[in-house]
C-alpha positions as CSV (number, residue, x, y, z in Angstrom):
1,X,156.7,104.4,120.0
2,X,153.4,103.4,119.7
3,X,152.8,99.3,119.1
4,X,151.1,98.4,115.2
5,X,147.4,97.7,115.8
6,X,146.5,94.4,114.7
7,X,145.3,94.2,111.0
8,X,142.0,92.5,110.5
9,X,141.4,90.6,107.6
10,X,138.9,92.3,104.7
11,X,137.0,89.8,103.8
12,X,133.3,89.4,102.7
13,X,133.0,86.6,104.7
14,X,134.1,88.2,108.2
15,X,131.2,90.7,108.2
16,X,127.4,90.6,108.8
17,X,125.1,93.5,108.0
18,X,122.1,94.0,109.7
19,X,119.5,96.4,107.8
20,X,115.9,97.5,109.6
21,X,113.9,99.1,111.8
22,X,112.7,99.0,115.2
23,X,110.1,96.1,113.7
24,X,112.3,94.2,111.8
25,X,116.0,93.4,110.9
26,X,117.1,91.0,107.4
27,X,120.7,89.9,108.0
28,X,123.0,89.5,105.0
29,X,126.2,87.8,105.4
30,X,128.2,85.6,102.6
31,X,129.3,81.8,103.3
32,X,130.9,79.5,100.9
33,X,128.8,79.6,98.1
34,X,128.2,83.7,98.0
35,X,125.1,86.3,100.1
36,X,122.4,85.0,102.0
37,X,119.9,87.0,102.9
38,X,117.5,86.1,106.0
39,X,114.3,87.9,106.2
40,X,112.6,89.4,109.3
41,X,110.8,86.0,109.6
42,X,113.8,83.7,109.0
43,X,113.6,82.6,105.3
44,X,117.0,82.2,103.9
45,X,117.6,83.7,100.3
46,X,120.0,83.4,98.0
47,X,121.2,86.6,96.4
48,X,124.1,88.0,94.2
49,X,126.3,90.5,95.2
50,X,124.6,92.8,93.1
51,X,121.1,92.2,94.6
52,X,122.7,92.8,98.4
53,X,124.3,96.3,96.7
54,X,120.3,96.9,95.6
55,X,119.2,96.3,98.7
56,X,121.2,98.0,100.8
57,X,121.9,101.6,99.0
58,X,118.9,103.1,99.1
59,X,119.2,102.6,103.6
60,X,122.7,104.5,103.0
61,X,122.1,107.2,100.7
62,X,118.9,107.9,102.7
63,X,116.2,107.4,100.6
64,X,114.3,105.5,102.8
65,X,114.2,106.7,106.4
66,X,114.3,105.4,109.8
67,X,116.1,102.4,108.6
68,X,118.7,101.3,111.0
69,X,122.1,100.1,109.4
70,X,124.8,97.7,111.5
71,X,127.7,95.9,110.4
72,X,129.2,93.5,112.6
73,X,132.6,92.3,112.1
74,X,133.3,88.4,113.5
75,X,136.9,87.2,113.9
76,X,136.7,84.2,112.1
77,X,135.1,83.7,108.9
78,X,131.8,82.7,108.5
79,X,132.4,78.8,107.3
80,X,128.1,78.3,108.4
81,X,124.7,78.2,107.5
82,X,122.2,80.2,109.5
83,X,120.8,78.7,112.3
84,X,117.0,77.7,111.7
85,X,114.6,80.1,113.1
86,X,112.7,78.7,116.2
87,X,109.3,77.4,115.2
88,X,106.8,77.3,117.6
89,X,105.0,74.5,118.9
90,X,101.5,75.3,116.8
91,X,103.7,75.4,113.6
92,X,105.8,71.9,115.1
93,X,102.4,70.0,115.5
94,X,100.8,71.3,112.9
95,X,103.5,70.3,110.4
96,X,103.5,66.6,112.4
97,X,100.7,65.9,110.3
98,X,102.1,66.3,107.4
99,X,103.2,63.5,105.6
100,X,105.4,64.2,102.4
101,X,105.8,62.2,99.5
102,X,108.7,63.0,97.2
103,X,107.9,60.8,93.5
């Protein structure tokens, strides 16, 4: 008799989908507060469920082609904010500048 394979858990937050092409890849994943969405260049958005479901159809039904669709499954749930993109020195000194006031 054949041992039960382990059952994974289902949930949104255990999964995060990679949409792109061979230039670019946005990540979507969901964390506490609902879907974040990080662009090709690292900006973090905040979408609804609905917005991911618009954004991610038209790469499955094939509408658009030579988009490349992963979904990654991680063992423990996502309780995280993406990691900050690495800036590059030019951007790090030029933003040293900077000087913000906030009124």
């Amino acid at each position: 008799m054949k041992p039960e394979p382990r059952r994974r858990p289902l949930a949104n937050d255990r999964y995060v989908i990679r949409l792109g092409t061979t230039n670019f890849t946005e990540r979507y994943y969901r964390d506490r507060t609902g879907w974040v969405k990080i662009s090709a260049r690292g900006r973090k958005f905040r979408l609804t469920a609905e917005q991911v479901l618009n954004h991610l159809l038209p790469a499955f039904a094939g509408i658009k082609p030579n988009l490349i669709i992963q979904v990654e499954y991680t063992a423990a749930a996502k309780a995280r904010s993406a990691p900050a993109p690495a800036q590059s020195q030019k951007h790090q000194a030029k933003m040293a500048g900077r000087n913000i006031a906030i009124p």
